[in-house]
SEKE-614102 format. One record per residue (C-alpha): residue in one letter; x, y, z. Coordinates in Angstrom, 2 decimals. Example, Ala and Ser with C-alpha at 12.3 -4.5 7.8 and 13.67 -1.06 7.14 Angstrom:
2
type = A c1 = 12.30 c2 = -4.50 c3 = 7.80
type = S c1 = 13.67 c2 = -1.06 c3 = 7.14
This chain:
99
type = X c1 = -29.38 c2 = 29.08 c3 = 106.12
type = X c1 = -32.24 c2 = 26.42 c3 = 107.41
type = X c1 = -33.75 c2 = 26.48 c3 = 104.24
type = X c1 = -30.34 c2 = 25.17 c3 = 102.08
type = X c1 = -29.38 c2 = 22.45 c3 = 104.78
type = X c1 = -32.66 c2 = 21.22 c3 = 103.71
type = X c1 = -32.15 c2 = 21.61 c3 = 100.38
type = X c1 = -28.81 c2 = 19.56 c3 = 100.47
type = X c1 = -30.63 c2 = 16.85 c3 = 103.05
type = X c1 = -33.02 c2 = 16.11 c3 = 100.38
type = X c1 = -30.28 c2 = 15.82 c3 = 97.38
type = X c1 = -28.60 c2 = 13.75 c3 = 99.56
type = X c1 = -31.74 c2 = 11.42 c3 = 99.99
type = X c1 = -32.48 c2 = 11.43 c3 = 96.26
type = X c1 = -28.86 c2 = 10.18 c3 = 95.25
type = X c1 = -29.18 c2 = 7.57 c3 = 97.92
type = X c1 = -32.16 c2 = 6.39 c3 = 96.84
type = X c1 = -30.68 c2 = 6.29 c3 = 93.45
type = X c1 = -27.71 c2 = 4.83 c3 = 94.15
type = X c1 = -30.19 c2 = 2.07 c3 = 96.09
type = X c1 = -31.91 c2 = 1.77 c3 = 92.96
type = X c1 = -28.47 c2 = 0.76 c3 = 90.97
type = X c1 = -28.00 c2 = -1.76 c3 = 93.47
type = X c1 = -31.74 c2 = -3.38 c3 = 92.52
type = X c1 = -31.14 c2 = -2.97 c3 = 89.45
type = X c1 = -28.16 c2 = -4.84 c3 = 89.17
type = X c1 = -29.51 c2 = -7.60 c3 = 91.71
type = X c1 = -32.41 c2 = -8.28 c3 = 88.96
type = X c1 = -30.23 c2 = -8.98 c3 = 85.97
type = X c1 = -28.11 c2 = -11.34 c3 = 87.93
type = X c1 = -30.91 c2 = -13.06 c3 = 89.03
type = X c1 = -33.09 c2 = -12.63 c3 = 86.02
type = X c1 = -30.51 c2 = -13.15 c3 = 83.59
type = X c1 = -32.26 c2 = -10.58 c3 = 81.44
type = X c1 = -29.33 c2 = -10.17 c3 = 78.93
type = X c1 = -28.81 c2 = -13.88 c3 = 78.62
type = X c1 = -27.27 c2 = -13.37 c3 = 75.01
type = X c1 = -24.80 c2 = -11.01 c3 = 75.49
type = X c1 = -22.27 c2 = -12.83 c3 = 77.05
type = X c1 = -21.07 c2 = -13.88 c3 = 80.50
type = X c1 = -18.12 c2 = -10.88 c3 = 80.46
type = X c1 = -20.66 c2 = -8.13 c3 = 78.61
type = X c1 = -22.61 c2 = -8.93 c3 = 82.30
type = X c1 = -19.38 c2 = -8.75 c3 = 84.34
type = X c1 = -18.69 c2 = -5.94 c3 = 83.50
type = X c1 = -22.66 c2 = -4.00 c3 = 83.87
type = X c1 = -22.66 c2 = -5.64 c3 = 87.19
type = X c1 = -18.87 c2 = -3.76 c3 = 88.20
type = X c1 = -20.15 c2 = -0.49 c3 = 86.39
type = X c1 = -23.76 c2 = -0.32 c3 = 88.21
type = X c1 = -22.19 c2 = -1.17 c3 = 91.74
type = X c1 = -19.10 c2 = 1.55 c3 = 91.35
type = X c1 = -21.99 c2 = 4.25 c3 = 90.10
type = X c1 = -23.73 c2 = 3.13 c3 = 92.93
type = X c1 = -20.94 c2 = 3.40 c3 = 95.52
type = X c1 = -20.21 c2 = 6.67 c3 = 93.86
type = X c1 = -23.63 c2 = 8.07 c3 = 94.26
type = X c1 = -24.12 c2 = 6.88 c3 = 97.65
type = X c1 = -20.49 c2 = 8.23 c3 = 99.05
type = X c1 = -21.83 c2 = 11.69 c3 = 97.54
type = X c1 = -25.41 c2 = 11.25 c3 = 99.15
type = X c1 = -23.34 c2 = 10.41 c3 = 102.64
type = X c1 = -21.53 c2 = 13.71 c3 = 102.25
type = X c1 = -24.63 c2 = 15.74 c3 = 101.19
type = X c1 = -26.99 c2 = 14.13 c3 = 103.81
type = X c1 = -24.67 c2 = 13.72 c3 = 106.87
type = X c1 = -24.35 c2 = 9.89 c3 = 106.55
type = X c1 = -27.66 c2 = 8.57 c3 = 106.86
type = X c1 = -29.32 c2 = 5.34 c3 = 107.03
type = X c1 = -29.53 c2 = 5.04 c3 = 102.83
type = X c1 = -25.89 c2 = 5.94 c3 = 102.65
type = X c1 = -25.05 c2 = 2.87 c3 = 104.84
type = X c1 = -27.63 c2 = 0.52 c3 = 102.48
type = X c1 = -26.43 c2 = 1.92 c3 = 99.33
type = X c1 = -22.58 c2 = 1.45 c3 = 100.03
type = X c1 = -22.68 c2 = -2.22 c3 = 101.45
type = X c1 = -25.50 c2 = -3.60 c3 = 98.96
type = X c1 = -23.10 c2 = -2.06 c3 = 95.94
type = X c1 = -19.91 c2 = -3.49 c3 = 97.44
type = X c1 = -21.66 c2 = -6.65 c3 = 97.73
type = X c1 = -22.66 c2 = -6.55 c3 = 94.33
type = X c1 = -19.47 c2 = -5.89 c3 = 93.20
type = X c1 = -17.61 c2 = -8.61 c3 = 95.34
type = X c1 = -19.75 c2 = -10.82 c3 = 93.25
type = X c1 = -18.79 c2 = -9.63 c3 = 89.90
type = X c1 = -15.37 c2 = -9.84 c3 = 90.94
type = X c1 = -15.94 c2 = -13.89 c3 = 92.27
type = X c1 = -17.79 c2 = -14.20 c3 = 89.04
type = X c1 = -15.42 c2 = -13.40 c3 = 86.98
type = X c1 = -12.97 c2 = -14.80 c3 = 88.65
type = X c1 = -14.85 c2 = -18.54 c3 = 88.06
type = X c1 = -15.14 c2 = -17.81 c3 = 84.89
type = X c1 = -11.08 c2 = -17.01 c3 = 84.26
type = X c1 = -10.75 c2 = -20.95 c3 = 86.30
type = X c1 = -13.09 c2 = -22.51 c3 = 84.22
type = X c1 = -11.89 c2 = -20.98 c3 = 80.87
type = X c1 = -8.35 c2 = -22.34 c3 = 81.96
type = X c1 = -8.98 c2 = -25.52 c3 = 83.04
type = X c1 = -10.55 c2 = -26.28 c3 = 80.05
């Protein structure tokens, strides 16, 4: 019984770490502008889909891993994320309309 509370600990540390890694992921091609050709709505809407996978993996890693620290990170760094990809785009329906 020790052995697969362990076992789900430990998936439940990998998917927050992954959903963690979403979130830096996400963070670097809003501040690198890596995909500078594609379009400001093409990056709108990466940004929203990275940060809800991320939430997503991180509210599974909180279930599998008794909420711990990473769960916490990964939720709030994604939601922030997505907050801005929500203010983005809304700035860019303004500016599109006051033009």
């Amino acid at each position: 019984m020790m052995e697969r509370e362990n076992i789900e600990e430990t998936r439940g540390k990998r998917l927050a770490l992954g959903s963690i890694a979403l979130m830096l992921v996400s963070m670097t091609i809003f501040y690198t502008q890596i995909i500078a050709d594609a379009g400001i709505y093409i990056e709108i809407i990466l940004f929203a889909a990275l940060s809800i996978m991320g939430i997503t993996l991180a509210i599974y890693s909180g279930k599998a891993s008794k909420r711990s620290k990473l769960f916490v990170v990964g939720v709030v760094g994604n939601s922030f994320m997505l907050m801005i990809s929500g203010l983005l785009f809304f700035v860019m329906l303004a500016v599109e309309s006051s033009t």
